[in-house]
LUMTI-316870 format. One record per residue: residue number from 1; residue in three letters; y, x, z of N, C-alpha, C in turn. Coordinates in pm, 1 decimal. Layout:
% LUMTI-316870
NUM; ALA; Y; X; Z; Y; X; Z; Y; X; Z
...
//
This chain:
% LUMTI-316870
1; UNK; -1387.4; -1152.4; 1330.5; -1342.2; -1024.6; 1276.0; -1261.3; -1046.6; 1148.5
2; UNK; -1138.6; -1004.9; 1103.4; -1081.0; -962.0; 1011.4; -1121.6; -943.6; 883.7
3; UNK; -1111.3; -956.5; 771.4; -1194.1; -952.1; 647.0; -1084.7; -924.6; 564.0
4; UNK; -1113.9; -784.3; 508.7; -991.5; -745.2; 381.1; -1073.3; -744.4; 235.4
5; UNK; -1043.7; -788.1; 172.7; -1071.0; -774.6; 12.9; -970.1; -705.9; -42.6
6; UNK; -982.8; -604.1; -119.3; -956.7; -492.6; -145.7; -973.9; -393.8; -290.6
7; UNK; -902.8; -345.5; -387.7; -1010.3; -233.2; -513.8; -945.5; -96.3; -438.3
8; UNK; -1023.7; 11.5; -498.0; -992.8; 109.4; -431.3; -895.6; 183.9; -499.1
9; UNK; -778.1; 217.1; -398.4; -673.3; 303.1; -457.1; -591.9; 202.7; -470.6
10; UNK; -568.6; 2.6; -508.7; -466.4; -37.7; -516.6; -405.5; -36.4; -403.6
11; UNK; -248.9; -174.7; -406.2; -210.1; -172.5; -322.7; -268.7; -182.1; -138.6
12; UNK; -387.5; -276.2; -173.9; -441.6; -262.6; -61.6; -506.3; -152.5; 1.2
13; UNK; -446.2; -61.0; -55.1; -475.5; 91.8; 40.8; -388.6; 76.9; 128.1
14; UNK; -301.5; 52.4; 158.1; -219.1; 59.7; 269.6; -253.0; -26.5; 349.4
15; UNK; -302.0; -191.2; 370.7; -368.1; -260.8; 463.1; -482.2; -179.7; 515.6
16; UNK; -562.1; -82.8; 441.6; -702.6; -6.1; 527.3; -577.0; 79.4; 581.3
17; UNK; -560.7; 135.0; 535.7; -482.4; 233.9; 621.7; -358.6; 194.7; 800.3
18; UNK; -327.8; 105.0; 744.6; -283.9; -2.1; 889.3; -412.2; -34.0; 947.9
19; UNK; -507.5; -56.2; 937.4; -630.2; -122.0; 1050.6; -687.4; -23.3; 1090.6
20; UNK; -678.0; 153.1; 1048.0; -762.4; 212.1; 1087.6; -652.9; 315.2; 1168.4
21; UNK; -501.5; 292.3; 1154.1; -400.9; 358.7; 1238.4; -397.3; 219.4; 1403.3
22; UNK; -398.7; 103.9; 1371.5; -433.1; 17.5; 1464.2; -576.1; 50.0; 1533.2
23; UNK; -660.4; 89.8; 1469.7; -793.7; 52.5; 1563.7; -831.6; -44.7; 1559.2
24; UNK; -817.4; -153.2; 1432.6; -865.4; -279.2; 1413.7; -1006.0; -260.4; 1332.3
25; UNK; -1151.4; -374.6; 1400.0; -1242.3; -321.7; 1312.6; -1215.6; -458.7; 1210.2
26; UNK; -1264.0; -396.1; 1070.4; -1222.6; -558.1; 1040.7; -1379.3; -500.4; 897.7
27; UNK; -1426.1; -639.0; 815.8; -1491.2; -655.2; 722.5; -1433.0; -617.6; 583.2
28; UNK; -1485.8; -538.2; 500.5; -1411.2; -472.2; 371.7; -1485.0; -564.7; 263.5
29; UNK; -1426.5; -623.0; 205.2; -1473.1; -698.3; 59.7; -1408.3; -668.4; -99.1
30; UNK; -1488.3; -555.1; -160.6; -1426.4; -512.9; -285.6; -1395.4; -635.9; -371.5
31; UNK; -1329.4; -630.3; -418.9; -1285.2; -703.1; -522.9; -1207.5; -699.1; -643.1
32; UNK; -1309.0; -711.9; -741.7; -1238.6; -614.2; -862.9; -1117.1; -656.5; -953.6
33; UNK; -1022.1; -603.1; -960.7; -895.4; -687.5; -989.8; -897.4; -726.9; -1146.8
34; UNK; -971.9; -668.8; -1276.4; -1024.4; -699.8; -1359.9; -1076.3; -765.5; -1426.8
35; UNK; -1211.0; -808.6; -1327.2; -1310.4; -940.2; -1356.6; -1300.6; -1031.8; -1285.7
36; UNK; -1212.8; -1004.7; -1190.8; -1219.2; -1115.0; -1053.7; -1324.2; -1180.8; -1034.7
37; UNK; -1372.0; -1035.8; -975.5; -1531.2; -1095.5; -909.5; -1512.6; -1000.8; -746.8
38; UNK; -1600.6; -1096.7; -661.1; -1589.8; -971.0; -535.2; -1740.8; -907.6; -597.4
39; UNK; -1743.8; -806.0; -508.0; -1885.3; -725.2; -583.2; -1950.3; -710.8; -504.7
40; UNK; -1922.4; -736.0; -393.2; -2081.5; -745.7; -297.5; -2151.7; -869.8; -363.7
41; UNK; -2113.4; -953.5; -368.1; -2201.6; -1096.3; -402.5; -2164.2; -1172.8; -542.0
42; UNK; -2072.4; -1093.2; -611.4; -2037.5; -1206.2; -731.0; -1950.3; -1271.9; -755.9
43; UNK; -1920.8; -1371.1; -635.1; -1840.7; -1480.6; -630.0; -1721.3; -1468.8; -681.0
44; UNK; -1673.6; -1534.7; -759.2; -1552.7; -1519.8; -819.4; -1432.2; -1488.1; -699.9
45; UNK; -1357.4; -1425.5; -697.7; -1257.6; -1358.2; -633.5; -1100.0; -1473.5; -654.9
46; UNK; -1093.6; -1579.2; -768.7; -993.1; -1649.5; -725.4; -1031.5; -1739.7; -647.6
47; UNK; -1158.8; -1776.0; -641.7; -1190.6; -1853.9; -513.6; -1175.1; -1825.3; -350.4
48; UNK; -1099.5; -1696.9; -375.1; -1099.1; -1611.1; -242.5; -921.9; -1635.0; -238.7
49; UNK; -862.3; -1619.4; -331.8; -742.3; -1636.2; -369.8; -669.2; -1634.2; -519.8
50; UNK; -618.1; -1739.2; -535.9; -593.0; -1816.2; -686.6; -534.7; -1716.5; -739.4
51; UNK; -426.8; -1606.5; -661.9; -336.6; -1540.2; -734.6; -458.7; -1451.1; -776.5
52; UNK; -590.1; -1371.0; -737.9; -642.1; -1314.0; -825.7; -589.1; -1131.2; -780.8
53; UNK; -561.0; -1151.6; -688.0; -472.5; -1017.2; -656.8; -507.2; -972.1; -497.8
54; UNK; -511.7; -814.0; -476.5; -516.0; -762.3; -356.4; -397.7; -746.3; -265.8
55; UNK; -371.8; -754.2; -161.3; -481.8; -739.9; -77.9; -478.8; -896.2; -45.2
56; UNK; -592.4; -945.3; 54.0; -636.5; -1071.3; 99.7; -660.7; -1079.1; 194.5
57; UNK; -617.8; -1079.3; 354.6; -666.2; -1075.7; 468.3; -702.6; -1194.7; 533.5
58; UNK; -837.5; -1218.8; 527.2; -908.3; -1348.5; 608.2; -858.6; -1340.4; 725.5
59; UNK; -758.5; -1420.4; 821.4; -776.3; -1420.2; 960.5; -931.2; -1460.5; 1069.0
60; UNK; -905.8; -1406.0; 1165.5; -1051.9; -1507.4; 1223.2; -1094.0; -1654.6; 1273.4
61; UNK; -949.8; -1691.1; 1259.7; -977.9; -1884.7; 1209.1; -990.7; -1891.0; 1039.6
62; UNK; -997.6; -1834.7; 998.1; -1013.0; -1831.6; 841.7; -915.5; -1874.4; 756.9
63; UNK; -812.9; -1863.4; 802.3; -707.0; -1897.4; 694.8; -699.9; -1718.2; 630.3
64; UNK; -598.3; -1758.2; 485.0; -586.3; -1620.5; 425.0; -462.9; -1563.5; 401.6
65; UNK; -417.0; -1488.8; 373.7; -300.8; -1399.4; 406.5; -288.9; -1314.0; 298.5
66; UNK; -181.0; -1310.0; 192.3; -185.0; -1254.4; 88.3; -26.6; -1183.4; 103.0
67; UNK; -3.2; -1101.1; 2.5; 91.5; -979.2; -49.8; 83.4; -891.5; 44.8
68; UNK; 124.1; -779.7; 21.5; 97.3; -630.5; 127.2; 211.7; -607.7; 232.2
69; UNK; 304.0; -710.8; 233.9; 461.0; -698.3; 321.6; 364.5; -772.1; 423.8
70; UNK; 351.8; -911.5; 380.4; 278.6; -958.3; 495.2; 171.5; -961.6; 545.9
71; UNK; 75.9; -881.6; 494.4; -33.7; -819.3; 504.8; -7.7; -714.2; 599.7
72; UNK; 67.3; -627.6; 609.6; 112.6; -555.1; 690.8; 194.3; -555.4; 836.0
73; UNK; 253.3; -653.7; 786.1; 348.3; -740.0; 959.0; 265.4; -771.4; 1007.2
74; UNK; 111.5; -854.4; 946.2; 52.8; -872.2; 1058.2; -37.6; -821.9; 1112.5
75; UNK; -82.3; -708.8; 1057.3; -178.8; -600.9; 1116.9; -130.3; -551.2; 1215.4
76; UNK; 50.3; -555.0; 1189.9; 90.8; -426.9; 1279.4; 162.4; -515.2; 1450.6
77; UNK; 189.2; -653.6; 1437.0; 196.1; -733.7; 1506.8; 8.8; -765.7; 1574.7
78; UNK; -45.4; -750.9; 1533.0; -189.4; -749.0; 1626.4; -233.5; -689.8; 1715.2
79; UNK; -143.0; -535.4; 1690.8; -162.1; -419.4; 1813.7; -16.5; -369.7; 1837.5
80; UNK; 60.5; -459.2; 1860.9; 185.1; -403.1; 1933.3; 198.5; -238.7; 1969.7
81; UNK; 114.1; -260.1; 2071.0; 101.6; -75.7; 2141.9; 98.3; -10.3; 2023.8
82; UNK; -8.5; 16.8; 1948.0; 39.3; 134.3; 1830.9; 162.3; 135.2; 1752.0
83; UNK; 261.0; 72.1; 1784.9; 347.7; 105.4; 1725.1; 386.1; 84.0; 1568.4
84; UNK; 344.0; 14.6; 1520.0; 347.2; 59.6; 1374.1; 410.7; -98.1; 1332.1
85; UNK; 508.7; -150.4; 1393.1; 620.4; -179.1; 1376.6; 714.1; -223.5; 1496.6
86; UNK; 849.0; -204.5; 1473.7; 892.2; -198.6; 1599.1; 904.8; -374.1; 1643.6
87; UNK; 942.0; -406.0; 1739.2; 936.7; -499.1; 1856.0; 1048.4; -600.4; 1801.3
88; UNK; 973.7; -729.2; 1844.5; 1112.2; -846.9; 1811.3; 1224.0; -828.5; 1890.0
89; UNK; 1337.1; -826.7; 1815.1; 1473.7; -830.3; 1854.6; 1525.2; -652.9; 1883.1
90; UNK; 1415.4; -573.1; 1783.4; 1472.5; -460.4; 1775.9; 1546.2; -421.4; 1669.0
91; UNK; 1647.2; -434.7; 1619.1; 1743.8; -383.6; 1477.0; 1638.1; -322.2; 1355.0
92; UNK; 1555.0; -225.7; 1389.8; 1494.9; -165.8; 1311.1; 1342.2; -256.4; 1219.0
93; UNK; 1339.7; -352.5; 1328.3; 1221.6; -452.0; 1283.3; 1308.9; -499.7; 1110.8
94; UNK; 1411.5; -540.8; 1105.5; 1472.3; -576.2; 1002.8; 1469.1; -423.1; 899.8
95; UNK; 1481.2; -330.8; 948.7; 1457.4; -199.6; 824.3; 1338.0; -203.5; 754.4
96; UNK; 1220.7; -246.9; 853.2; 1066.7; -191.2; 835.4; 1067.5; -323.6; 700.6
97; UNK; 1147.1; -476.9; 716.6; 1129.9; -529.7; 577.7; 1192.6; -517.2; 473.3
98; UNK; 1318.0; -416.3; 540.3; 1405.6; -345.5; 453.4; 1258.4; -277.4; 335.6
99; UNK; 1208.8; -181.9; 398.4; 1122.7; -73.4; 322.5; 996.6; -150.3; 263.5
100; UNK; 938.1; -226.4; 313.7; 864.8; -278.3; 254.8; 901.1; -372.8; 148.4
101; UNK; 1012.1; -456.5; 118.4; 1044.8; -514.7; 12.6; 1047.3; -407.4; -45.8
102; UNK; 1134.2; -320.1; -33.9; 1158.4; -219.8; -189.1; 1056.5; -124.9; -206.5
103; UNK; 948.2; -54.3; -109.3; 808.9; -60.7; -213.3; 761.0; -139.1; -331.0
104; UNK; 764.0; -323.8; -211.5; 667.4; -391.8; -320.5; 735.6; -397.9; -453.2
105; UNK; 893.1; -425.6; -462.0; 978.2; -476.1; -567.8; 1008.0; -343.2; -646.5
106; UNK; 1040.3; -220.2; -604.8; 1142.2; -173.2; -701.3; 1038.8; -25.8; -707.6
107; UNK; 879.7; -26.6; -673.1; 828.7; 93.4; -685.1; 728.3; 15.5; -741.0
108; UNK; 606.2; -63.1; -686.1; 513.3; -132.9; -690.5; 521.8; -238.6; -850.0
109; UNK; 624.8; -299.4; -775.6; 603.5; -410.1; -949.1; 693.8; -360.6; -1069.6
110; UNK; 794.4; -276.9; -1026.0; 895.3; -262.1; -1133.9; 868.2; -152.6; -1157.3
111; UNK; 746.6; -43.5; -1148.5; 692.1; 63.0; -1224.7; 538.5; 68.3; -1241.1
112; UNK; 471.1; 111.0; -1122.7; 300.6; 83.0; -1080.4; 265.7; 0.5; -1165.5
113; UNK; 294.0; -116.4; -1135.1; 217.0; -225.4; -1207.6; 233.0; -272.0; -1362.4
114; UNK; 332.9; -268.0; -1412.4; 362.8; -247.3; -1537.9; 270.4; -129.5; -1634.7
115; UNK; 305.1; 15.0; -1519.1; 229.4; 117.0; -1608.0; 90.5; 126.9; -1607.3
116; UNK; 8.0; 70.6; -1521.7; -141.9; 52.2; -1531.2; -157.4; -79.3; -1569.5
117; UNK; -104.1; -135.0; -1609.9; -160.8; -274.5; -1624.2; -110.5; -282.9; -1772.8
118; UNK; -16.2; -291.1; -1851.1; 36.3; -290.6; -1988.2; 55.5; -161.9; -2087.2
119; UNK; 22.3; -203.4; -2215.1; 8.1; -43.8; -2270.9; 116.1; 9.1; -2340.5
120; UNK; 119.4; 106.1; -2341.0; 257.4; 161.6; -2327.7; 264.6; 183.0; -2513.6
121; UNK; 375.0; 71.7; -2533.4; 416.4; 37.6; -2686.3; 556.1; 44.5; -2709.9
122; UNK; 661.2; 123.6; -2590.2; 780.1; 128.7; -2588.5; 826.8; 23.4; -2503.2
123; UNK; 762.0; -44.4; -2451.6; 791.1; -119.2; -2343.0; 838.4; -96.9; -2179.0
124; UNK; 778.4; 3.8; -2173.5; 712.1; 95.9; -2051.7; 851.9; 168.2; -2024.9
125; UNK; 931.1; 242.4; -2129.2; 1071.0; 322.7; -2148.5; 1169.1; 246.8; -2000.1
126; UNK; 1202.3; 166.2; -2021.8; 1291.7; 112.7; -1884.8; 1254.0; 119.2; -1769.8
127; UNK; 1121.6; 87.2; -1748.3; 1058.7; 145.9; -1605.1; 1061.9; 253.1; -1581.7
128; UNK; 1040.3; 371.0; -1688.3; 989.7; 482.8; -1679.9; 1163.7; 551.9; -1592.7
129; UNK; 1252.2; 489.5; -1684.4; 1396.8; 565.9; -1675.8; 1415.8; 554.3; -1586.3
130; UNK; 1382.0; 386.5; -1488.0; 1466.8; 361.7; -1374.2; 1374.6; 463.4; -1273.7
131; UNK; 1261.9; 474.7; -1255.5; 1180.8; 495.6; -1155.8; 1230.2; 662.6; -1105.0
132; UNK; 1289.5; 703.0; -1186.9; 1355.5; 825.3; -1163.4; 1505.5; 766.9; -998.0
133; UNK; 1579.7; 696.9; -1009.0; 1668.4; 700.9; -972.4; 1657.2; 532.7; -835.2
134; UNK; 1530.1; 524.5; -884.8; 1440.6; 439.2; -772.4; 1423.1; 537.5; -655.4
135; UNK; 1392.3; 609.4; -681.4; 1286.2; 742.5; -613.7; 1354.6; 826.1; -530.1
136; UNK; 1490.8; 799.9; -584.4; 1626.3; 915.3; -534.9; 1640.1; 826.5; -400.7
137; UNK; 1625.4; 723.8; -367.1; 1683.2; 654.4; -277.9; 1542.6; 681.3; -132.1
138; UNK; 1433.2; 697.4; -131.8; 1344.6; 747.0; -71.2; 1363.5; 848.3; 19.9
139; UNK; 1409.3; 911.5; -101.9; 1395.7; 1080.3; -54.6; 1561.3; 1107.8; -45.5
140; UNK; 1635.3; 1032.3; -75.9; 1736.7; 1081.5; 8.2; 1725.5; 1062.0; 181.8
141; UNK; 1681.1; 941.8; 200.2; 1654.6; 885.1; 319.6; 1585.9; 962.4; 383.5
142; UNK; 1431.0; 1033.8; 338.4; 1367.0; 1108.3; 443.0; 1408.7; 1254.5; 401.3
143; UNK; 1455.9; 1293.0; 352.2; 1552.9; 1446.2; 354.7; 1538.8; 1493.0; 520.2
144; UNK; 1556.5; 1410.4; 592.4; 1623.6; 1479.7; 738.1; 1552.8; 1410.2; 843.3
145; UNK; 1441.3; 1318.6; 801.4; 1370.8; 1174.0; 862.7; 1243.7; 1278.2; 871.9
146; UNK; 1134.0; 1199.8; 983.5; 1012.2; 1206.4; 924.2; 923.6; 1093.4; 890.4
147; UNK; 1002.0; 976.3; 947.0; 913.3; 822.8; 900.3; 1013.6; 752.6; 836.3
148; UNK; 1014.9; 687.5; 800.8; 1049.5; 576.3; 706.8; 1158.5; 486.1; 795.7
149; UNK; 1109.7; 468.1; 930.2; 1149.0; 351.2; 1069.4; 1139.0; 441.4; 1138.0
150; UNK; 1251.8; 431.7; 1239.6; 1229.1; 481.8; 1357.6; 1173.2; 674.9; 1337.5
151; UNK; 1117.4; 706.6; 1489.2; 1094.1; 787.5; 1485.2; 932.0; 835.1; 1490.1
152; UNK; 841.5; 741.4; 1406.2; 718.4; 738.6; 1451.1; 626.3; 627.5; 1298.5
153; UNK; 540.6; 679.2; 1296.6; 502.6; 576.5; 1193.1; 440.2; 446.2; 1208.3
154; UNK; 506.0; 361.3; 1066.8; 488.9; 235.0; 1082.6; 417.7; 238.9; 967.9
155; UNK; 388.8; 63.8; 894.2; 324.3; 32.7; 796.9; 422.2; 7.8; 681.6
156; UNK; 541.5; 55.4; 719.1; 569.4; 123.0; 576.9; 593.9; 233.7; 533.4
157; UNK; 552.9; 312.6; 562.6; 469.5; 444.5; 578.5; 355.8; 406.8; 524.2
158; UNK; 288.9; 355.6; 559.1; 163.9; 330.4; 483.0; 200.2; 273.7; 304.0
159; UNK; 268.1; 168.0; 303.6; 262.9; 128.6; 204.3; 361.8; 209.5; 65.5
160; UNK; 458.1; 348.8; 158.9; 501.8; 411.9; 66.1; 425.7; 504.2; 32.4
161; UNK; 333.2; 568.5; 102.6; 238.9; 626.8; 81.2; 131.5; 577.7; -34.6
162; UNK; 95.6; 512.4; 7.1; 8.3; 459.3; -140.1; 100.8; 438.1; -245.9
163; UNK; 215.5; 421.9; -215.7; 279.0; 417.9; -377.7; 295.7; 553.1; -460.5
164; UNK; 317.6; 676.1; -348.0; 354.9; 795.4; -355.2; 224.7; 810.6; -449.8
165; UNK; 120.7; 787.8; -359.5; -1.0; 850.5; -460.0; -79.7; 808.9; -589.2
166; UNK; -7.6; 711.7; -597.2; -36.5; 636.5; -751.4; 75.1; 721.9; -856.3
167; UNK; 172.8; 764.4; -828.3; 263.7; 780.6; -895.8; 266.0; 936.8; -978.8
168; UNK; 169.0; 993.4; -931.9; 88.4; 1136.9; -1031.9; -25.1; 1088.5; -1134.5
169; UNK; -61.1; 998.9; -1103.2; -147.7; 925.1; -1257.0; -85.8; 871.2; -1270.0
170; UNK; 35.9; 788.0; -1272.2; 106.9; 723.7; -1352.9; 206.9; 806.9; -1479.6
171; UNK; 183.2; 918.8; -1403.6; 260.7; 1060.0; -1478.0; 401.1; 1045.6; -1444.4
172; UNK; 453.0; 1090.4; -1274.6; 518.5; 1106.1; -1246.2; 513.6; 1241.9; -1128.9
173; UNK; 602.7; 1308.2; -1143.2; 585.3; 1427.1; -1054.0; 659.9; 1442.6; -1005.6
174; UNK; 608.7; 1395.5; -820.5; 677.0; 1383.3; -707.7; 769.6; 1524.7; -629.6
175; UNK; 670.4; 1651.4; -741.6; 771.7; 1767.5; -660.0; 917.6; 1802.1; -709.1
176; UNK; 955.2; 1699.6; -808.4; 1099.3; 1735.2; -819.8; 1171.8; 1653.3; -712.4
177; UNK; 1135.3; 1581.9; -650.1; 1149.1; 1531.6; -496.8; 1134.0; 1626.3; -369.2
178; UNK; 1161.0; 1732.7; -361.5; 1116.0; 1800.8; -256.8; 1124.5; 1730.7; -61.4
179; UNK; 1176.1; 1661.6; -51.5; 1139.3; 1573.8; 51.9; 1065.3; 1468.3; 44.7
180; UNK; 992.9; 1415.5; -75.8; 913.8; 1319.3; -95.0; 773.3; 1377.1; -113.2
181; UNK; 796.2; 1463.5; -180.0; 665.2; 1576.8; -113.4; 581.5; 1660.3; 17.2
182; UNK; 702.4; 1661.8; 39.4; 663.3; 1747.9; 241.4; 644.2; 1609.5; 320.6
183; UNK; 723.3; 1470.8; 279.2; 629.8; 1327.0; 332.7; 531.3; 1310.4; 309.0
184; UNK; 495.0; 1314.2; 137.7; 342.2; 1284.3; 132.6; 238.3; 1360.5; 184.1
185; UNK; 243.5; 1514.3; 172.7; 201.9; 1597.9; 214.6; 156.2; 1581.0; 398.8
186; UNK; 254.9; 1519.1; 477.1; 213.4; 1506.2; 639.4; 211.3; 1378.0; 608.4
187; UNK; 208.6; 1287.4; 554.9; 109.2; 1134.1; 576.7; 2.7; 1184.1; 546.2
188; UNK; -52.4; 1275.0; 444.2; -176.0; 1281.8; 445.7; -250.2; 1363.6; 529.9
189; UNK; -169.2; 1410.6; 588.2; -246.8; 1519.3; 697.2; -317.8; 1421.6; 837.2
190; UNK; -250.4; 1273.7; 822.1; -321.3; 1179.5; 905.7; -446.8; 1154.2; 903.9
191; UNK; -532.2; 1156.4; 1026.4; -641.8; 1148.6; 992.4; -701.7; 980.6; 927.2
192; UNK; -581.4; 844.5; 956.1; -620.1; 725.1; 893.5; -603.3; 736.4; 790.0
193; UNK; -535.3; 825.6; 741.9; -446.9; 817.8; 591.6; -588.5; 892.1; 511.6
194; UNK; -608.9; 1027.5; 575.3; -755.2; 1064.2; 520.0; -819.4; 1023.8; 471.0
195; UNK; -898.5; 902.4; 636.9; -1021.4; 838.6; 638.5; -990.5; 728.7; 494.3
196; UNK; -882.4; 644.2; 512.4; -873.0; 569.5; 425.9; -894.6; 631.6; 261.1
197; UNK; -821.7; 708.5; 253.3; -841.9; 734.9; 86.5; -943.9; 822.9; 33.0
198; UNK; -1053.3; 898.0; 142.8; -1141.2; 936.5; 107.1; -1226.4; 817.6; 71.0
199; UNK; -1259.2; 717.4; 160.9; -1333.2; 632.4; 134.7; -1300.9; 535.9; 0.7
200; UNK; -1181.4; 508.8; -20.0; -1135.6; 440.9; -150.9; -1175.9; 508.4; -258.3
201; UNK; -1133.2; 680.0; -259.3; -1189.9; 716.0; -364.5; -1342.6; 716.1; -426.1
202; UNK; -1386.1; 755.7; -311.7; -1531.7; 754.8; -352.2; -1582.1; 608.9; -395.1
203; UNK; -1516.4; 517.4; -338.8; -1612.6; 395.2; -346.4; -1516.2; 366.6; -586.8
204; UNK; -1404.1; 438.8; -591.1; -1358.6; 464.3; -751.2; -1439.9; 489.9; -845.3
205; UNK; -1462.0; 641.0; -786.2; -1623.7; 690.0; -855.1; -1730.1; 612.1; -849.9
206; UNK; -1746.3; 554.9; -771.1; -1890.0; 486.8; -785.9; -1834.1; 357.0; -927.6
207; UNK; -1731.7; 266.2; -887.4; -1704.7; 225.7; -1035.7; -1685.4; 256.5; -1116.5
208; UNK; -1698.5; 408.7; -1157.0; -1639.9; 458.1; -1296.8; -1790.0; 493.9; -1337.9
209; UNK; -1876.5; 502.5; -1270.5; -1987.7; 573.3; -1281.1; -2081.2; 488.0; -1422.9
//
C-alpha cells in the first residue's frame, strides 16, 4: 500500500486529494514540517526524507517520491481510467506539466511559501506585488474553461486548488478574480476535494489545540 506523509492544509493536500479522486487506498503519515518529526511515532521525518518537506510518497517497493508535480504524475498514472491526467502522446499531457510547474514555481514558492514561512519585514513587498499579476494568468485561462486540462479534472486541479485555498490566510482575496472564484467554489463542491480538506482541517485543530 502507498504511504503519504503529509501536514494538514500544506502542499500535500493535493496528493490526498488525487488518491481519493483515484480510489487509491494508501497509508497517511503526519509529518510536522516544523519539528520534523512524523507524529504518529516520533521518528525524525528527515529520515523519511532529507529535504524535510511534504509531500513524500512511499511506493510499495519502498522507494520514495518527493515534490507535488511528481507526486501527482504518479498518482494519476496509477489509475489511468480516472482520468486525472491525460494519456501518453496526448498534446495536453505536456499542459498538465505546463500547470503544475507554475503552481509549484510562480504560486507555491514565489508567494505561499515565503509568506508563511518568513516574517514579513518588507521583504514579503515583491511577492506580494507580483502575486497579483501571477493570478491574472489563471483566471484568464479558466474565464471560459472549467478545468485547468482538458475537459475534465486532473491533478492540477488539485494542486491549484490547494493553492487557491491557502491564499485567503495569506491575505489575498480571490474574489477580485471572479473566475477564480466560481473554480474554487465547484472544486470544492467535489466530494474528494471535501473529503480531503475536511479531514486536513480537523486533523489542524487538533495541532493547534
Amino acid at each position: 500500500m502507498l504511504q503519504l506523509y503529509f501536514f494538514p492544509m500544506a502542499c500535500s493536500l493535493s496528493s490526498r486529494i488525487a488518491l481519493i479522486e483515484a480510489g487509491i487506498e494508501a497509508q497517511y503519515h503526519l509529518a510536522h514540517i516544523w519539528t520534523k518529526q512524523v507524529v504518529d511515532d516520533g521518528r525524525d521525518f528527515r529520515g523519511v526524507s532529507p529535504k524535510g518537506a511534504v509531500p513524500v510518497l512511499v511506493l510499495e517497493n519502498g522507494e520514495r517520491l518527493t515534490e507535488s508535480a511528481a507526486v501527482l504524475q504518479y498518482i494519476a498514472d496509477l489509475k489511468p481510467r480516472a482520468g486525472l491526467a491525460p494519456a501518453f502522446g496526448d498534446p495536453d499531457r505536456y499542459r498538465l506539466q505546463e500547470w503544475l510547474s507554475f503552481v509549484g514555481a510562480e504560486i507555491h514558492k514565489a508567494f505561499l511559501f515565503p509568506t508563511f514561512w518568513y516574517k514579513d519585514d518588507g521583504s514579503l513587498a515583491k511577492p506580494r506585488a507580483r502575486i497579483t499579476q501571477t493570478l491574472s494568468v489563471p483566471a484568464a485561462h479558466l474565464a471560459e474553461r472549467e478545468f485547468l486540462v482538458g475537459d475534465s479534472f486532473t491533478v492540477a486541479d488539485a494542486h491549484l486548488t490547494w493553492a487557491l485555498l491557502l491564499l485567503r490566510p495569506a491575505g489575498i482575496d480571490i474574489a477580485q478574480w471572479p473566475s477564480l472564484s466560481a473554480y474554487l467554489a465547484r472544486m470544492q463542491a467535489r466530494p474528494a476535494v471535501r473529503e480531503a480538506v475536511a479531514t486536513e482541517m480537523a486533523l489542524r485543530k487538533t495541532l493547534a489545540a
